[in-house]
N, C-alpha and C positions, 0 to 999 in steps of 0.2 A: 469543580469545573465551572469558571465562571463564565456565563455569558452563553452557556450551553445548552439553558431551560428556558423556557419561556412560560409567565406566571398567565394562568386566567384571572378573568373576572373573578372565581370563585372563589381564588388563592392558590389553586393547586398546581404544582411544578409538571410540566410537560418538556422531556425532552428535544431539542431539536432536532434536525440532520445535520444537523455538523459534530454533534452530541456519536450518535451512531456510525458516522465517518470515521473518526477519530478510532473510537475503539475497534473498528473494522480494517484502519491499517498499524494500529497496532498488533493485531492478532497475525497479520501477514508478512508485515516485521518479523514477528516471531518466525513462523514458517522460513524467512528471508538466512536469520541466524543462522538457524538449523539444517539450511540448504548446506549454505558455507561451509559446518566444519564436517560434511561427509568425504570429500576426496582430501581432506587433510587425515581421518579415521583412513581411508582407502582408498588409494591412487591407482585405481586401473581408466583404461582409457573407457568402459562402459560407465563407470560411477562417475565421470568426465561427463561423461555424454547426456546420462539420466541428468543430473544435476542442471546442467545446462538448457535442454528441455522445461524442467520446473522453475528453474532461475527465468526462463522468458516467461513461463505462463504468469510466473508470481510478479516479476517487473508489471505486465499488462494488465493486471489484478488493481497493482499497487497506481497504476494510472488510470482506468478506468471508474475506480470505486468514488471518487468525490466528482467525476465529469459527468457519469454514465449511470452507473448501477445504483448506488444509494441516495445519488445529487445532493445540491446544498442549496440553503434557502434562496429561493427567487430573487427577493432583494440584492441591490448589486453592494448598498451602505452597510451589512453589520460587518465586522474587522472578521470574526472566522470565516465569510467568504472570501474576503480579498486575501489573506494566509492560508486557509487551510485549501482552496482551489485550485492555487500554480504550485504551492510546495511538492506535493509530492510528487507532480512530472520528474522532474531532474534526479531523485535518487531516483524513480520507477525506470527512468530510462536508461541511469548507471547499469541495473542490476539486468535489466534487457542486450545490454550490450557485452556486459562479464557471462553471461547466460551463452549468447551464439560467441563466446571467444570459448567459453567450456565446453560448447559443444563441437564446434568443427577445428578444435583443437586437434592437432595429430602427430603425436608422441605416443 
């Protein structure tokens, strides 16, 4: 992970927040997958609905976590803030909007 640690004085590797960003939306990624293939296992209009619910919470998840909850370094120059800050809006916001079409879906 380069570009992820920052060395001291001393020598010794510290990671950054863009370091614990990253692995904080990969983990909801994950959660993300495994939303998806429940009403494909089970298609009734509740497993729709639940889905739909955790699909908005995790889209919000997935856009708050590098704006809000874990933030990314102050400086506006290193490249993982200028990337890792707006990227994840646009999928967070797909999976927010596939979330309320699964939930006030009605079939």
């Amino acid at each position: 992970m380069e570009g992820s640690f920052v060395v001291t004085a001393s020598g010794m590797k510290l990671p950054m927040t863009c370091c614990w960003t990253a692995r904080a939306e990969t983990d909801v990624g994950a959660f993300v997958v495994t939303a998806g293939g429940h009403p494909i296992a089970r298609s009734t209009r509740e497993t729709r609905q639940a889905v739909g619910v955790f699909s908005i919470a995790l889209g919000a998840l997935v856009v708050l976590l590098p704006a809000v909850l874990i933030w990314m370094c102050r400086v506006i120059i290193p490249s993982c803030r200028i990337t890792a800050l707006p990227f994840p809006v646009i999928p967070g916001v797909i999976v927010i909007i596939v979330g309320g079409y699964l939930f006030w879906k009605h079939e």
